[in-house]
C-alpha positions, 0 to 999 in steps of 0.5 A: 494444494488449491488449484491456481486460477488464471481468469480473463484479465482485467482493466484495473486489479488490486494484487496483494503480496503477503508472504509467511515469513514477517520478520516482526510477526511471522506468519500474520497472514494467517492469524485468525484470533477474529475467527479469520485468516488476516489475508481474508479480511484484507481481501474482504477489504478489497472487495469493498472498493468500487473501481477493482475488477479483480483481486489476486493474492501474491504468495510464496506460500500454499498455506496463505494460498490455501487460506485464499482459495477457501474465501473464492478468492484468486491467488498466484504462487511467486517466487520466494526470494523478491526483496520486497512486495513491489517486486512481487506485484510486479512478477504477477503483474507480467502476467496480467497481459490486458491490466491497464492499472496495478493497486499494490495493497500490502497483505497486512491492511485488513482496514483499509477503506474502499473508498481509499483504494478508489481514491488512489484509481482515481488518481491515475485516470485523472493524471494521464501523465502520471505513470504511478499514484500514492496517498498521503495523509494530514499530521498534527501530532508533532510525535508523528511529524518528528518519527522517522519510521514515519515518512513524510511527503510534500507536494506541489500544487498539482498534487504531485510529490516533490520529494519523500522523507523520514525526516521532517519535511517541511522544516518549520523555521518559526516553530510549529502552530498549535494543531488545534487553531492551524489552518494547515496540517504540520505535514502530510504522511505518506500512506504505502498504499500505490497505483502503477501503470501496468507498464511502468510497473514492468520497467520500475525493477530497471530503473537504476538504484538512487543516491536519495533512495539510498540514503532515505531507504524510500524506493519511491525516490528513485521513481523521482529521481528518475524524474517521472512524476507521482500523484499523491491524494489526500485523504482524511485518515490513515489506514492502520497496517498491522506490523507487530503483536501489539497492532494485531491484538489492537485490530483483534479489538477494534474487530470485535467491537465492532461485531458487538463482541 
């Protein structure tokens, strides 16, 4: 078993949950077709961003802890039965006692960009009244836009969320625009990827469940409901966040291309 680390806290820390047991692809943390576990490039991934001063994996698991330790990276062993990967950020963020900001950067992310985990800092130091950040990104694939396993976000025009949806939002009374001549996107997507405020991430499990996020089955709708603000970015294209068999034979793919493979 690898020693945990514990270092020097930090101003801004990226923590990555990932766990063994996906229900769609089980043990894809420790997928190594590229000759990697999956769990190091998105720590690689990680490394590339400007703003992040430290990186810690979120693991039930001491193989995926294993893997970690031999890439240098930091870990934290969490309990097993978090109901999602916000509570686990959040059991590793309490023990983060000088963070000022947490990026919840899911474990099955390995493109995501540096520029894109920057982007989402850059949110909250520049939103003091924002205690938690999100992007989003342009949809003009009708498919996409009528997807419920696509959520899609509206924003005012301070570039705070007004209200998350698996149903198309907003609804085009008129009919939609040909994507190739409309001046604006159909809609925006919701990109999972978050920044807190290290003390609204501690207090975020007390917030009362919402009857929006139950009926969307989006946690972000509590944090509105409850009437705190979010700030959404947008950035240009969506990172590709790897869920089933296929996804990761199409990362495998794209990974060797781009090695020249």
């Amino acid at each position: 078993m690898p020693r945990e680390i514990f270092l020097i806290n930090l101003e801004i820390v990226a923590v990555i949950p990932a766990r063994f047991a996906s229900t769609r692809l089980p043990g894809k943390a420790l997928l190594s077709e590229t000759g990697r576990p999956l769990i190091q490039h998105v720590v690689e991934a990680a490394r590339r961003a400007q703003s992040l001063e430290r990186i810690i994996v979120a693991t039930d698991d001491a193989r995926i802890a294993e893997a970690v330790a031999r890439i240098g990276g930091e870990f934290m062993m969490t309990r097993a039965d978090h109901p999602t990967g916000t509570d686990r950020v959040a059991e590793v963020a309490a023990r983060l006692d000088g963070a000022r900001i947490i990026v919840n950067l899911q474990g099955d992310e390995p493109e995501v960009a540096g520029e894109t985990l920057d982007r989402v800092v850059a949110l909250l130091e520049t939103d003091p009244e924002a205690p938690m950040a999100t992007l989003a990104t342009p949809i003009r694939d009708e498919s996409i836009y009528l997807d419920p396993a696509c959520v899609k976000v509206v924003c005012s025009r301070r570039g705070r969320a007004l209200y998350f949806s698996r149903s198309p939002i907003p609804h085009h009374r008129d009919g939609l625009t040909d994507p190739a001549t409309a001046a604006t996107p159909f809609a925006y997507l919701h990109l999972g990827l978050y920044a807190y405020r290290r003390d609204f991430l501690l207090g975020l499990g007390s917030l009362p469940p919402s009857p929006l996020e139950a009926a969307e089955k989006l946690e972000q709708l509590r944090v509105l409901e409850a009437g705190y603000p979010i700030a959404v970015g947008v950035v240009a294209e969506p990172g590709i966040g790897i869920d089933t068999p296929e996804d990761y034979r199409r990362f495998v793919a794209r990974w060797r291309t781009s090695q020249g493979k």
